[in-house]
N, CA, C and O of each residue as an XYZ file, in Angstrom:
632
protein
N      13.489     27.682     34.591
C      13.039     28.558     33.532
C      12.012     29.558     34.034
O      12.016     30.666     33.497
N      11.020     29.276     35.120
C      10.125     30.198     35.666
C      10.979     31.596     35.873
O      10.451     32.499     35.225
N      12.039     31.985     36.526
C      12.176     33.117     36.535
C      13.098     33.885     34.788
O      13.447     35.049     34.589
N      13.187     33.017     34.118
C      13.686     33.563     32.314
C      12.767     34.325     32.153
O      13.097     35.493     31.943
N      11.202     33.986     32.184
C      10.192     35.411     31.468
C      10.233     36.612     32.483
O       9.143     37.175     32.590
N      11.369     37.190     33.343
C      11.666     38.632     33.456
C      12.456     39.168     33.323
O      12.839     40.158     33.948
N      13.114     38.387     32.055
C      13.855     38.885     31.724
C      14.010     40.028     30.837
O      13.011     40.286     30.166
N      15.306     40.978     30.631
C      14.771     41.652     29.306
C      15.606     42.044     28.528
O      16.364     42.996     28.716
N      15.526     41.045     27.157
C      15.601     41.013     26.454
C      15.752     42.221     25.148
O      16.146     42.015     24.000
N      15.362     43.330     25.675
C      14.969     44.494     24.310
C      16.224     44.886     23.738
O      17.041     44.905     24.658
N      16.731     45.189     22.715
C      18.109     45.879     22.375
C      18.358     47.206     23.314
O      17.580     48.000     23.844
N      19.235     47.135     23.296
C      19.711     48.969     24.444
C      21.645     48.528     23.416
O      22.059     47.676     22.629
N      22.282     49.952     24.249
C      22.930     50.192     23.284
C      24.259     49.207     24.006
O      25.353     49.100     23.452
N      24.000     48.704     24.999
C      24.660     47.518     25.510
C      24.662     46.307     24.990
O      25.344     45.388     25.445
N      23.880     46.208     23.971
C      23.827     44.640     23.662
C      24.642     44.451     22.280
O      24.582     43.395     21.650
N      25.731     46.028     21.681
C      26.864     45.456     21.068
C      27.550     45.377     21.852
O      28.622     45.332     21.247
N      27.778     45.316     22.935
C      29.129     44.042     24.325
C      28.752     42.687     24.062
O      29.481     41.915     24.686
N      27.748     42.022     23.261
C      27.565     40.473     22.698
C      28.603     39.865     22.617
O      29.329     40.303     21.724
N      29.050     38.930     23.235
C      30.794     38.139     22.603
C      30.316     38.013     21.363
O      30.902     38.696     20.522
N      29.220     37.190     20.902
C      28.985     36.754     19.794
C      28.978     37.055     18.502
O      29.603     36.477     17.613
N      27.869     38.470     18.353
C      27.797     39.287     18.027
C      27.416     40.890     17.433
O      26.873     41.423     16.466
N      28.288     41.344     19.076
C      28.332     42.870     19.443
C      29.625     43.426     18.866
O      30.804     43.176     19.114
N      28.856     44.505     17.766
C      30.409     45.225     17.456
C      31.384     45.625     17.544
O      32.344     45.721     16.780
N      30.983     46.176     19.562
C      31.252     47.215     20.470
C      32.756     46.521     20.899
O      33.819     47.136     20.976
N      32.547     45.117     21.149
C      33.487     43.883     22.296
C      34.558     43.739     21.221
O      34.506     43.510     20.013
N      35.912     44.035     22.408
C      36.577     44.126     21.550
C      37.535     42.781     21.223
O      38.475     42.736     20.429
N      37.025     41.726     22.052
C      37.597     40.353     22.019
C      36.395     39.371     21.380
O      36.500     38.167     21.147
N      35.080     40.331     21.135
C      34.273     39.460     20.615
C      34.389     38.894     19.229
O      35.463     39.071     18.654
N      33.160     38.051     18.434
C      32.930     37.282     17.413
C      32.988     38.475     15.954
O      33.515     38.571     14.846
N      32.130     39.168     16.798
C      31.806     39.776     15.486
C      30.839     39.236     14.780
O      30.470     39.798     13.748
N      30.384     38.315     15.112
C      29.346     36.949     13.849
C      28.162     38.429     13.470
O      27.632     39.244     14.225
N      28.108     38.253     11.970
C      26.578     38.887     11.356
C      26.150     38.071     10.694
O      26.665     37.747      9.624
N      24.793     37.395     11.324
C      24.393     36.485     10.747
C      23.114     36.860      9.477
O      22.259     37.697      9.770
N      23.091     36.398      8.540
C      22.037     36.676      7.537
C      20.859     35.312      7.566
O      21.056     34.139      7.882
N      19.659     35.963      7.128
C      18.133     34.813      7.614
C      17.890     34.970      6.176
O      18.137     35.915      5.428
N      17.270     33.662      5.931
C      17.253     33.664      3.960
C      15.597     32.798      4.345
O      14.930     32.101      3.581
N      15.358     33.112      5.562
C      13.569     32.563      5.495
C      13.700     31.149      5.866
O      12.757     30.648      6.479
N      14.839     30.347      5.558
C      15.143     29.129      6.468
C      16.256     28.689      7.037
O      16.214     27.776      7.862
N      17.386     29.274      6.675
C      18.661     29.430      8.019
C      19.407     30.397      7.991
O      19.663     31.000      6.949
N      19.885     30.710      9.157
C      20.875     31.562      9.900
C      22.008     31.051      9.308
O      22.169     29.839      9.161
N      22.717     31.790      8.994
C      24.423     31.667      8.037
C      25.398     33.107      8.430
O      25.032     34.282      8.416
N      26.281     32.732      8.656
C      27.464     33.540      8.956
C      28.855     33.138      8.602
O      29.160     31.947      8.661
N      29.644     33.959      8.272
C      31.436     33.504      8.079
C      31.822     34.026      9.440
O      31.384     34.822     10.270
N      33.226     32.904      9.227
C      34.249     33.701     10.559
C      35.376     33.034     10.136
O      35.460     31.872      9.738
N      36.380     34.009     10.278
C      37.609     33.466     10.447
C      38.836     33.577     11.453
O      39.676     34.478     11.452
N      38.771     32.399     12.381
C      39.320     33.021     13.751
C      40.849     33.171     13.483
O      41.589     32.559     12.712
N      41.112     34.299     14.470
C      42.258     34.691     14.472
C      43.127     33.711     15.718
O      42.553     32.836     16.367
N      44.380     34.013     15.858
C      45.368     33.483     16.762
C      44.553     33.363     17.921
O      44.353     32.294     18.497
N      43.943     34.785     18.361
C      43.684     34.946     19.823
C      42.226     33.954     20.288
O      41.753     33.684     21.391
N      41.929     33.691     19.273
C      40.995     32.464     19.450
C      41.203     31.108     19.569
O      40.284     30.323     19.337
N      42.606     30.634     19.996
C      43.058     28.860     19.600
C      42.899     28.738     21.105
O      42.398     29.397     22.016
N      43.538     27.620     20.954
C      43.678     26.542     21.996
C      45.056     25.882     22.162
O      45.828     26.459     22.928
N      45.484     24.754     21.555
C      46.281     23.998     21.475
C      46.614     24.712     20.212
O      45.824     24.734     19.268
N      48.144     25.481     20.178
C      49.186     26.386     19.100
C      48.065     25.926     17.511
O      47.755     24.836     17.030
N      47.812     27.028     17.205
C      47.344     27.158     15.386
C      45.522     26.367     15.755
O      44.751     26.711     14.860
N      44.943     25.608     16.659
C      43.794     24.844     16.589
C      42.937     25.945     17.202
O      43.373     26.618     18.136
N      41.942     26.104     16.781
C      40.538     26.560     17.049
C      40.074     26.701     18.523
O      39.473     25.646     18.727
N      40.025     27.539     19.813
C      39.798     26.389     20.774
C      38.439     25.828     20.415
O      37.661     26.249     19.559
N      38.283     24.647     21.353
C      37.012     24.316     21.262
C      35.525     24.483     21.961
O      34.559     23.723     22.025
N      35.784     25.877     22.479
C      35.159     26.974     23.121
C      34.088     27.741     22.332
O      32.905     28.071     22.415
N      35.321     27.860     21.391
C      34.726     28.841     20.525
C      33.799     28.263     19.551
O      32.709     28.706     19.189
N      34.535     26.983     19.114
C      33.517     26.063     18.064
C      32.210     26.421     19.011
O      31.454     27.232     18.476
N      31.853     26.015     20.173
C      30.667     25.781     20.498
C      30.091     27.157     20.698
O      28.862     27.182     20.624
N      30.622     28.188     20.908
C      29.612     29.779     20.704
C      29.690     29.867     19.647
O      28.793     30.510     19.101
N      30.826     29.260     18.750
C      29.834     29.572     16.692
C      28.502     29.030     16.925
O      27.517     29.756     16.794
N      28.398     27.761     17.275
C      27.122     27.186     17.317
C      25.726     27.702     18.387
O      24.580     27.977     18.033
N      26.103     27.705     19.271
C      25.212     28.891     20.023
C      24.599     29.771     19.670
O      23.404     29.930     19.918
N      25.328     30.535     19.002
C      24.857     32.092     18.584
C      24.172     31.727     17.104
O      23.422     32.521     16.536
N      24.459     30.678     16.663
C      24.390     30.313     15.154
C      22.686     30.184     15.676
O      21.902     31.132     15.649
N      22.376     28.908     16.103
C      21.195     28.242     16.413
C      20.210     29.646     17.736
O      19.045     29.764     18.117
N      21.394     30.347     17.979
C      19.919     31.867     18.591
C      19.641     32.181     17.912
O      18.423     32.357     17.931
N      20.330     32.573     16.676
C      19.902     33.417     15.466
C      18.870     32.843     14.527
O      18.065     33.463     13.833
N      19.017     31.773     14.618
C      17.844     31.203     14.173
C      16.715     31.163     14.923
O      15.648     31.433     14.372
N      16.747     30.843     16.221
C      15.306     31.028     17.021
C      14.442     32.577     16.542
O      13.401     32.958     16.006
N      16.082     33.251     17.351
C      15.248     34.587     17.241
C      14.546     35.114     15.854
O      13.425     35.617     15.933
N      15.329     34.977     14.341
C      14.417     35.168     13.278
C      13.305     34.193     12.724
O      12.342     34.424     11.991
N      13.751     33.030     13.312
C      12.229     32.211     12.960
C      10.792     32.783     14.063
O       9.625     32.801     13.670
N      11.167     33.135     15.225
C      10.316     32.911     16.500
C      10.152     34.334     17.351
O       9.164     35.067     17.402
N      11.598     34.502     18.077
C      11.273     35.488     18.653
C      12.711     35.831     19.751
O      13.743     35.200     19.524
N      12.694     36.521     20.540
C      13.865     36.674     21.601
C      13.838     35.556     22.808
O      13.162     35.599     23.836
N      14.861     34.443     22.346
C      14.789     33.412     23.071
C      16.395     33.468     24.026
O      17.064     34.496     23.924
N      16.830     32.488     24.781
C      17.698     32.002     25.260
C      17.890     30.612     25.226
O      16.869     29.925     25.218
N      19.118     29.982     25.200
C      19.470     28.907     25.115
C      19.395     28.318     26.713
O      19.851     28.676     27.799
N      18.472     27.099     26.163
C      18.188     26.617     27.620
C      18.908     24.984     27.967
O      19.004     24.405     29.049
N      19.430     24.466     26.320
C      19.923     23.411     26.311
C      21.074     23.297     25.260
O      21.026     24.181     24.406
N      22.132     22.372     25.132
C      22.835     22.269     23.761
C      23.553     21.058     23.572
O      23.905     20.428     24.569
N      23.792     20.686     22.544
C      24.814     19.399     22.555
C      25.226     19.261     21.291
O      24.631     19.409     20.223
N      26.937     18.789     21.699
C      27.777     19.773     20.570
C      28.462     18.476     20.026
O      28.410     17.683     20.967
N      29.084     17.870     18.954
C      29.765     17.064     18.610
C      30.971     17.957     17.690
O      30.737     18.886     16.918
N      32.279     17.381     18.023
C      33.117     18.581     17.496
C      33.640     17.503     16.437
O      33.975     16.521     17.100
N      33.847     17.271     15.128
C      34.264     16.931     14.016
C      35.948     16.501     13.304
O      36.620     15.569     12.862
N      35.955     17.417     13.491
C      37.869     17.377     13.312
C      38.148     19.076     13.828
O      37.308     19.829     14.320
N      38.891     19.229     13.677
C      40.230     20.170     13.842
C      39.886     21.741     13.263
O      40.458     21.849     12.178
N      39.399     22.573     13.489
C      39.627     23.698     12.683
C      40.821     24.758     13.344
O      40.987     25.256     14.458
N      41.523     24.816     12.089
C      42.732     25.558     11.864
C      42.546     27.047     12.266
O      41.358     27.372     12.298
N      43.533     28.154     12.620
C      43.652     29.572     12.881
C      43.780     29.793     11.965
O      44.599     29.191     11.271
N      42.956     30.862     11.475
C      43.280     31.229      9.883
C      42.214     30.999      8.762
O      42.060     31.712      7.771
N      41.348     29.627      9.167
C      40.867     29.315      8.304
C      39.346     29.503      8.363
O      38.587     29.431      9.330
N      39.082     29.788      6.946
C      37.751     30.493      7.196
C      36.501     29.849      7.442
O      36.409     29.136      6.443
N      35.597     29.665      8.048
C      34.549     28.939      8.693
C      33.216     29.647      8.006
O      33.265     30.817      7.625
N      32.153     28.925      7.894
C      30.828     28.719      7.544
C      29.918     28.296      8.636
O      29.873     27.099      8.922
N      29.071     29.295      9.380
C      28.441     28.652     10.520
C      26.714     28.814     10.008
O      26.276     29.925      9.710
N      25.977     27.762      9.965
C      24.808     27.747      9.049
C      23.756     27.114     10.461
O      24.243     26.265     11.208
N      22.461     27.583     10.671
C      21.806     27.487     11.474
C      19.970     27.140     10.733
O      19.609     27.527      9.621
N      19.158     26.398     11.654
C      18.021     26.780     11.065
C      17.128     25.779     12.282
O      17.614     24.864     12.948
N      15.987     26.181     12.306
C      14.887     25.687     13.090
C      14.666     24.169     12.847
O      14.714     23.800     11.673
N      14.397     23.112     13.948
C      13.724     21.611     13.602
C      12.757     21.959     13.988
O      12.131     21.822     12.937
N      11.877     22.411     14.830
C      10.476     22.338     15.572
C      10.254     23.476     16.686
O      11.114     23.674     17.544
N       9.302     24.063     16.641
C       8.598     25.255     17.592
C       7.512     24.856     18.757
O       7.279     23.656     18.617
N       7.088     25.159     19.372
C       6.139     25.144     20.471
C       5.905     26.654     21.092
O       6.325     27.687     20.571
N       5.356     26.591     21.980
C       4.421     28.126     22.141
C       5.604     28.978     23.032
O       5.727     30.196     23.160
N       6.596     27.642     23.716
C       7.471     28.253     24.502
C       9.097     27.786     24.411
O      10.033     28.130     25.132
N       9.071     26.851     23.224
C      10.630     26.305     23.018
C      10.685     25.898     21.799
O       9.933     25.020     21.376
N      11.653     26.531     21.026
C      12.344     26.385     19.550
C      13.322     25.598     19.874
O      14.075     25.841     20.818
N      13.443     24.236     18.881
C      14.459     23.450     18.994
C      14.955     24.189     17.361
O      14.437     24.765     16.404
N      16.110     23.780     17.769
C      17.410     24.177     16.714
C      18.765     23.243     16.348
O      19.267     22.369     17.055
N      19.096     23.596     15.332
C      20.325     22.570     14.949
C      21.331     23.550     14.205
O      20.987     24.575     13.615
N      22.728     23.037     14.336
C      23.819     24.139     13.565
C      25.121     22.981     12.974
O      25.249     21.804     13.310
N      25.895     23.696     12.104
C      27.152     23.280     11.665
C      27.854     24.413     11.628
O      27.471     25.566     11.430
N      28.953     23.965     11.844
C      30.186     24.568     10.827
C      30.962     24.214     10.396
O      31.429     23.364     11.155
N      31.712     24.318      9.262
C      32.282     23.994      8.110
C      33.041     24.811      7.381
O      32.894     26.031      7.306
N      33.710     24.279      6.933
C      34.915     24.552      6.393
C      34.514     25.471      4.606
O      33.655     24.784      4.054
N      34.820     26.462      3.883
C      33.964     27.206      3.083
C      33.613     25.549      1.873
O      32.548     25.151      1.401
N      34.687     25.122      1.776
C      33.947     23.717      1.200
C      33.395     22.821      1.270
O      33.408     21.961      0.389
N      32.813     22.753      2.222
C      31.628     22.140      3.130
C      32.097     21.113      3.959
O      31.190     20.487      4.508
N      33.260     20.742      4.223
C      34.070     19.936      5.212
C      33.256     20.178      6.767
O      33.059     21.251      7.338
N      32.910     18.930      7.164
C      32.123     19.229      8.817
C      33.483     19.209      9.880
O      34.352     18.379     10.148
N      33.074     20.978     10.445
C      33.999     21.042     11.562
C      33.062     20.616     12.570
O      33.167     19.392     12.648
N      32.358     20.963     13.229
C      31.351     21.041     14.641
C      29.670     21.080     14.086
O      29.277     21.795     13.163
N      28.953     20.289     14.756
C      27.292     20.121     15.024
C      26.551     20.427     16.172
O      27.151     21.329     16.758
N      25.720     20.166     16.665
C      25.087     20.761     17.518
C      23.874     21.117     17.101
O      23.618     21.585     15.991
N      22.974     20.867     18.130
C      21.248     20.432     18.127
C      21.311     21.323     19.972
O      22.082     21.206     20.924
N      19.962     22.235     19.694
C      19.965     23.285     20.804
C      18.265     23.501     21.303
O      17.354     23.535     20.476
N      18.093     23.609     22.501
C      16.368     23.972     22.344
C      16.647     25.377     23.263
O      17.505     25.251     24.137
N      16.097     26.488     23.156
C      15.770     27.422     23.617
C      14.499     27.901     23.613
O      13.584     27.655     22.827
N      14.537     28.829     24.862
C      13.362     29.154     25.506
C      12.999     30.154     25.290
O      13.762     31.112     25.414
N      11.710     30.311     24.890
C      10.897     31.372     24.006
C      10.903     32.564     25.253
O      10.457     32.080     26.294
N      11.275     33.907     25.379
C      11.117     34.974     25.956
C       9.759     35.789     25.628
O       8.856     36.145     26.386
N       9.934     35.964     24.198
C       9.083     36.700     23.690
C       9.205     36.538     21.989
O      10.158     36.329     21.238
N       7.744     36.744     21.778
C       7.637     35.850     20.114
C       7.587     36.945     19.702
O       7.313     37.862     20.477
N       7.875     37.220     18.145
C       7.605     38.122     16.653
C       6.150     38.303     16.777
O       5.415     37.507     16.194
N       5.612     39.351     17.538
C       3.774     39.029     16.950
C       4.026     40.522     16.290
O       3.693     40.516     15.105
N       4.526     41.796     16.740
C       4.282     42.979     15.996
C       4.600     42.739     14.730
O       3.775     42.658     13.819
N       6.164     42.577     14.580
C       7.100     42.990     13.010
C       7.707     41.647     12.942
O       8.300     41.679     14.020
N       7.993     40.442     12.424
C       8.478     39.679     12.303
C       9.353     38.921     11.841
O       9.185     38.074     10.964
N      10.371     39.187     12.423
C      12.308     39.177     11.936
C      13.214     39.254     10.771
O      14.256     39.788     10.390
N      11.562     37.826     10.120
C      12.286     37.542      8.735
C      11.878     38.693      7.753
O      12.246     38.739      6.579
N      10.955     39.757      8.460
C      10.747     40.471      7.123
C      12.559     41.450      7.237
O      12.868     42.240      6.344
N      13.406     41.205      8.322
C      14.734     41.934      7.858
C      15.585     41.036      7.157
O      16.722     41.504      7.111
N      15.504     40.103      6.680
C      16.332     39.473      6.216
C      16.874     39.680      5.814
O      16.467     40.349      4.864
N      18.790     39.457      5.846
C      20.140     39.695      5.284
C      20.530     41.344      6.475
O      21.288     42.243      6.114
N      19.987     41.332      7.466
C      20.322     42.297      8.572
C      21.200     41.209      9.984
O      20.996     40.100     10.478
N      22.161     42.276     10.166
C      22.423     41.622     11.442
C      21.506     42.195     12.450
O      21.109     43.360     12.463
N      21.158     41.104     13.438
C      20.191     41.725     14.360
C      20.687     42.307     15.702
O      19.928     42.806     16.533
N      22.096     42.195     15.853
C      22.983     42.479     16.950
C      23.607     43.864     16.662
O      24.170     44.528     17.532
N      23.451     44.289     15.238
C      23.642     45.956     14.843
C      23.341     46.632     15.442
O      22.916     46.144     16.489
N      23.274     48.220     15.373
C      22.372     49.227     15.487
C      21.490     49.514     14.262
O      21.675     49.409     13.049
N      20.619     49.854     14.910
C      19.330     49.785     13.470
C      19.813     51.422     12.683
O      19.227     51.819     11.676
């Protein structure tokens, strides 16, 4: 982790190429996640070019829903972090086609690592995939502080 703080982090007009979600990518997520002051929430509904095994989800992708789910939460609770850890339990089966609920939110902070937790689910709350994440603080909210955008994607252009 010693060499992560040179990293940099700032938006430039490269950072819609995000798989996750950058507008720009044209195989990406697309995810816009909305901050309601205590979790990160997004829809998705993967298409074909996202399976695995004919019509199934791969299970690739389950785990960057969750990834990006649980950054999005660092970053609007905290600040511009990276994922430094993750662990994923995959649930049952999600279908091509079917529309997904990926919901994120903070367990605990420190001066230099936000732990995090995520689901996704099925729009009726059926558990597809979990996952518990700690990432590493880059740089914290001290100017303007994330949640005052709430219901913004932060992977937009402003």
């Amino acid at each position: 982790m010693k060499n992560w703080t040179d990293l940099s982090l700032e938006r430039s007009p490269d950072y819609q190429g995000c798989f996750g979600c950058g507008s720009d990518n044209p195989f990406g997520l697309k995810l816009a996640f909305k901050w309601d002051g205590q979790m990160a929430r997004a829809d998705f509904t993967p298409e074909k070019n996202y399976q695995g095994w004919p019509g199934l989800v791969h299970g690739g992708i389950l785990a960057c829903l969750l990834d990006e789910g649980m950054s999005y939460a660092a970053l609007f609770a905290h600040g511009l972090c990276v994922t430094a850890r993750m662990q994923i339990s995959l649930k049952r089966p999600a279908m091509v086609g079917e529309p997904l609920v990926i919901s994120s939110s903070v367990k605990r902070k420190t001066r230099k690592l936000v732990e995090t937790s995520a689901s996704v689910t099925l729009k009726d709350g059926t558990l597809v995939a979990v996952a518990t994440g700690t990432h590493f603080v880059v740089k914290t909210n001290t100017d303007k502080p994330l949640e005052q955008e709430s219901g913004r994607n932060w992977g937009q252009s402003a």
